[in-house]
N, C-alpha and C positions, 0 to 999 in steps of 0.2 A: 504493500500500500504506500503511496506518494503520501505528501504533505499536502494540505489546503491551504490556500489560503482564502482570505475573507477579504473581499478589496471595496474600500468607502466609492459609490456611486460616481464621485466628481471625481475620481482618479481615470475612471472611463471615458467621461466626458474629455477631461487633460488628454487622455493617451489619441482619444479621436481626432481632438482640434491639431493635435500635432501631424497627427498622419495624414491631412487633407495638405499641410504647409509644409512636408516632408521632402528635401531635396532628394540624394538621393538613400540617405540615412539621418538618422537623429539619435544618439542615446541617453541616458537618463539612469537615477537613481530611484529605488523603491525601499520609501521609509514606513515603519510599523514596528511590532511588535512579536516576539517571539513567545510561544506555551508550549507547554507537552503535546496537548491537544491540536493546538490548529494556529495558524501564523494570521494575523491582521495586518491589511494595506492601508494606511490612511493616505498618503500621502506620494505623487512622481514628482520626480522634479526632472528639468534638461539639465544635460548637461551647458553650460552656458558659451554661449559661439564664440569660438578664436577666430581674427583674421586670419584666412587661407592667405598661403603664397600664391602670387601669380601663375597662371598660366599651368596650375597643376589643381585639375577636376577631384574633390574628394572620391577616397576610396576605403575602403573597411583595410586595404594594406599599411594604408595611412595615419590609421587610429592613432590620437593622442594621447596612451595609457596613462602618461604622468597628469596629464590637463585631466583626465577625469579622476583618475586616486586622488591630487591635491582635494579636488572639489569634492572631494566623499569626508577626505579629512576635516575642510572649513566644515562642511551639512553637521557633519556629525557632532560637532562644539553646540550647534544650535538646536542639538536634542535633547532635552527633560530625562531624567532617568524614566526606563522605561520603552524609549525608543530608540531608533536603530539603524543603520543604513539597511537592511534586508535583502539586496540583491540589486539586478540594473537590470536595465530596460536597452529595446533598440526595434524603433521603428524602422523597417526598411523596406525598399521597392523590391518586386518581382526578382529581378537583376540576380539580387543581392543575398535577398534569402538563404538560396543556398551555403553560401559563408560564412553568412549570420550567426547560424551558435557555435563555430569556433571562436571568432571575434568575442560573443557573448560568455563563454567558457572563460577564457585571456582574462577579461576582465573582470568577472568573479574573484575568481585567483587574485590579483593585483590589487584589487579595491581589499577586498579580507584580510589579505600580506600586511599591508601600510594601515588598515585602521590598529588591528591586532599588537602593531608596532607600537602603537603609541599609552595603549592599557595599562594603566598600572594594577587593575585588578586581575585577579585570576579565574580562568572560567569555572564552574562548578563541574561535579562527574556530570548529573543529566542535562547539561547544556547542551538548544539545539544548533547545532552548526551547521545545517543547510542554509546554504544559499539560494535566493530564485535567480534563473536568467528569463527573462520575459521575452519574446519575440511576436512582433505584428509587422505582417503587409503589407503596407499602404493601399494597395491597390485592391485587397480581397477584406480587409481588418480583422484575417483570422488570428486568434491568439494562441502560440505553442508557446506554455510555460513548463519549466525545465527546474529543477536542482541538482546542486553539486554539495558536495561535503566540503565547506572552507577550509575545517582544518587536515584534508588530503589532498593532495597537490594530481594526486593519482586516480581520484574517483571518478566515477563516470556516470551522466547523467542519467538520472529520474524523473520519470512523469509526475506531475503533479498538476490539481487542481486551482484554477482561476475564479471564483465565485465573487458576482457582484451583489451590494449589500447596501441597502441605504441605511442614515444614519447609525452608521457601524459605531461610531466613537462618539454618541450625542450624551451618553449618560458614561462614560467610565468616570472610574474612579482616583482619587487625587489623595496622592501623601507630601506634606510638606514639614521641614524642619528648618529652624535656625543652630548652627552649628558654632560656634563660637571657638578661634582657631587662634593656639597661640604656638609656634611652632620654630626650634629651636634649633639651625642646621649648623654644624659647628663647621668652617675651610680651614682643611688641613696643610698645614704651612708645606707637605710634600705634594702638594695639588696645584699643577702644572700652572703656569697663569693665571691664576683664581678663574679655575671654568665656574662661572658662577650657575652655569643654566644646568650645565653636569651634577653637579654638588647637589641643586637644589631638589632637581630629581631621584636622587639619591635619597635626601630627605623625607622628600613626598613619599618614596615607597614603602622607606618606614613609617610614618604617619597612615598609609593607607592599608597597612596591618594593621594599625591598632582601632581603624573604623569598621575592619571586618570580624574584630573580635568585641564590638559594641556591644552595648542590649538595648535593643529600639522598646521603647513603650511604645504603642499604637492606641492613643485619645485616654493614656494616663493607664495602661495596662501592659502586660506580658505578656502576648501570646503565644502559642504553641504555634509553630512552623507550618504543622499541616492541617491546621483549622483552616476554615473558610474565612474571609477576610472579613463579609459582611455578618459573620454567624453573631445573634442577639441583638443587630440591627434592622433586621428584615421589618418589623414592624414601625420602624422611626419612619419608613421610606413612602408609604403613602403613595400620592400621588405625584411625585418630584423626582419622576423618571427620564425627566429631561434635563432636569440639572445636576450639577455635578456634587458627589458627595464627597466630601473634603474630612480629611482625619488628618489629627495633630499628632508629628512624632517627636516626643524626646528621646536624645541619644545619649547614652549614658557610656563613657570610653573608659573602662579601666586604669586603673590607677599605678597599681603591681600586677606581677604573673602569677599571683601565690602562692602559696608555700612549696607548690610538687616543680615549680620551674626554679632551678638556679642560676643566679645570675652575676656573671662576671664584669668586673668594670676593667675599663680599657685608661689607658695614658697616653692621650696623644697629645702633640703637639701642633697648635692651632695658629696660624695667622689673623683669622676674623672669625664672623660666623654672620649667617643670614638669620632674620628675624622674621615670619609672616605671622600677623596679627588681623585681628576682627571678625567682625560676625559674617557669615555668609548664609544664603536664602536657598535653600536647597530642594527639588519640586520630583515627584517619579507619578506616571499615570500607571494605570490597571485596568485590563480590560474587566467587561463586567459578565466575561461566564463562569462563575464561582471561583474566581482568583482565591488562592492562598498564602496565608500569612505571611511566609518564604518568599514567595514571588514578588508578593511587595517591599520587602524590605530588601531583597535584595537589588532591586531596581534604586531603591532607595540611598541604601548604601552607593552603587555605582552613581550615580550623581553627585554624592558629594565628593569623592575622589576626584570624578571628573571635572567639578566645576573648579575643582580649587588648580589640579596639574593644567587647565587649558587658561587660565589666567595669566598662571605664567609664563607660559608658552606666549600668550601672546604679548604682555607685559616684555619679554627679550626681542619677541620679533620686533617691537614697537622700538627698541632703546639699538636695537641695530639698524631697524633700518634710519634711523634719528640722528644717532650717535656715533655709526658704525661701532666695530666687534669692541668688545667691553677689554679698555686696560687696567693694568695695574692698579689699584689704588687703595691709599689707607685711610683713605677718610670715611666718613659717617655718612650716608648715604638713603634719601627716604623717596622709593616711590610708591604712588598710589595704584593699585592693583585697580581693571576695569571693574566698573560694579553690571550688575546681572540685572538686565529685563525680559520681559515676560510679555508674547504678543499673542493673542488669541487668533485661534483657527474658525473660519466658517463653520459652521455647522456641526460643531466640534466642542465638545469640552475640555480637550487637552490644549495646550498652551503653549507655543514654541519658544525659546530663548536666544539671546543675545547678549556683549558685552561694550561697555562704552566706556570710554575714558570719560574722566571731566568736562575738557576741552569740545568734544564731538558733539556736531550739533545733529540734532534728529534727523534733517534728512541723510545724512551719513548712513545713518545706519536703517533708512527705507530703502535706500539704492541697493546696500546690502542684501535685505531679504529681495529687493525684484533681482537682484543678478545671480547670489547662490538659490535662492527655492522659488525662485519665479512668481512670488506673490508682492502685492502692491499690497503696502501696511500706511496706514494714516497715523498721524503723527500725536493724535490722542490716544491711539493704544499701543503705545509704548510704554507698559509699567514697569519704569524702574522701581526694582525691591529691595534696595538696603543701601546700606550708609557707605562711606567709601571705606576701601579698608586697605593697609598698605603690610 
């Protein structure tokens, strides 16, 4: 048996309007959600158009793997715990087809490789690793949907299931937490140039063990892992099937290892040390066919890891590309990390994200969402959620 997936209505509509404007190919990413049960499409997006050189006709020979892994890398900053890059897309003409799911194969492989790359968390055993490759006709708009095993470079495609769905993601459900981050990365005077971006990731991965060895309360409680998420809520729910149900999590990070771990202290000797401090807003959706405990928390969890390492990722791209590569220095040094907003989706109760420096004025960051996910955002629903934090 193949995978299903569940694809939100307007991703059909997206994938059509592309196919009528389709030179002689277009591809794209497909973002949602992953269960044991069954995989949800909310969302396609194009990949966004590079000037072609002169005088040479696109061809599927030509593909620009890096131009779409980079753009799976930005998408993927701008997803809520919970969501996902899921696989790519590739409209094509008659012509074409034929070469189509090796092209679409290639880049399964490559988009997985380079997100995979950048994780500081680690997969669980029953993690699903299928990938979709989508394939449509321009000219027939038949749909042959495909999966691969991301994590084997060697697997060979599976049929699977394309199901349209309207308001697939009208009513899921919402976990949010403030994290409050003080984090303490010490540069070791034998560390080459002060790699600052090196170190800090070093840092991060420790800090992101100790977010994985948390205890989430869910609305001031403990749950059991494989309870149902809404279990003794069922009756609150009424008639508010349409809106979204929002649970509060406190995160509680261990202090010590206890008494059964022993632990060794180390003496090194240090040049400086990096300091990140402040609160961070941290947001995971859930589908609503009897999600459990696990599943949300663990979406949950991956968010906060992720919103804090993609800060600084872009916090160094920001001071390189500004300041060029970071020298030497021993002075005292304070910047402000981007702060996190939050733009609603049509027809949707999940929420997509963004970050912004100070300086940046909002339409900055509207160009953004129309050039990575092809959606036009107005400038009132930009919620920025939290204070600045450096």
């Amino acid at each position: 048996m193949g995978r299903t997936y569940f694809v939100e209505e307007g991703v059909g509509q997206y994938l059509s309007e592309l196919s009528t404007a389709v030179k002689p190919f277009v591809t794209g990413l497909l973002i949602g959600q992953c269960s044991p049960q069954r995989d949800y499409v909310l969302r396609a997006v194009r990949t966004p158009p590079r000037e072609q050189l002169q005088n040479s006709p696109p061809s599927l020979a030509s593909l620009d793997e890096e131009w779409i892994t980079t753009h799976a890398s930005q998408v993927s900053r701008m997803l809520p715990g919970g969501l996902l890059v899921l696989g790519v897309f590739m409209v094509v003409t008659p012509e074409l087809s034929k070469d189509g799911q090796n092209a679409l194969r290639k880049l399964v492989f490559s988009v997985e490789k380079s997100l995979s790359k950048r994780r500081l968390w680690k997969p669980v055993e029953e993690e699903v690793s299928d990938r979709a490759a989508l394939q449509i006709c321009s000219a027939t708009k038949k749909v042959v949907c495909r999966t691969y095993d991301g994590q084997d470079p060697k697997s060979s495609a599976k049929p699977a299931d394309w199901k349209y769905q309207s308001a697939l993601s009208a009513s899921w459900l919402a976990l949010g937490c403030t994290v409050n981050v003080n984090i303490h990365i010490p540069l070791l005077a034998t560390s080459p140039n002060h790699d600052l971006q090196k170190n800090t990731k070093n840092g991060l991965n420790r800090w992101s063990k100790q977010i994985e060895e948390s205890v989430f309360l869910i609305n001031g409680q403990v749950k059991d892992g494989d309870t149902e998420l809404l279990e003794g809520q069922k009756k609150l729910r009424g008639n508010t099937q349409s809106s979204t149900q929002f649970s509060d999590v406190k995160v509680l990070t261990q202090l010590s290892q206890g008494p059964t771990h022993r632990s060794t202290a180390t003496v090194q000797v240090c040049s400086g040390s990096i300091n990140l401090r402040g609160a961070v807003k941290c947001r995971a959706y859930i589908h609503n066919n009897r999600p459990r405990v696990k599943e949300a928390v663990q979406a949950l969890k991956r968010d906060i890891i992720n919103t804090l390492s993609d800060r600084c990722e872009i916090l160094f791209e920001d001071l390189i590309l500004n300041e060029g590569p970071q020298t030497k220095s021993f002075e005292r040094e304070y910047h402000i990390l981007p702060q996190r907003l939050f733009v609603p989706v049509a027809g949707s109760s999940v929420m997509l994200s963004d970050y912004k420096f100070g300086d940046e004025a909002s339409g900055e960051i509207q160009e953004r969402f129309a050039e990575l996910l092809d959606q036009a955002v107005q400038a009132e629903d930009l919620h920025v959620a939290e204070d600045t934090s450096t």
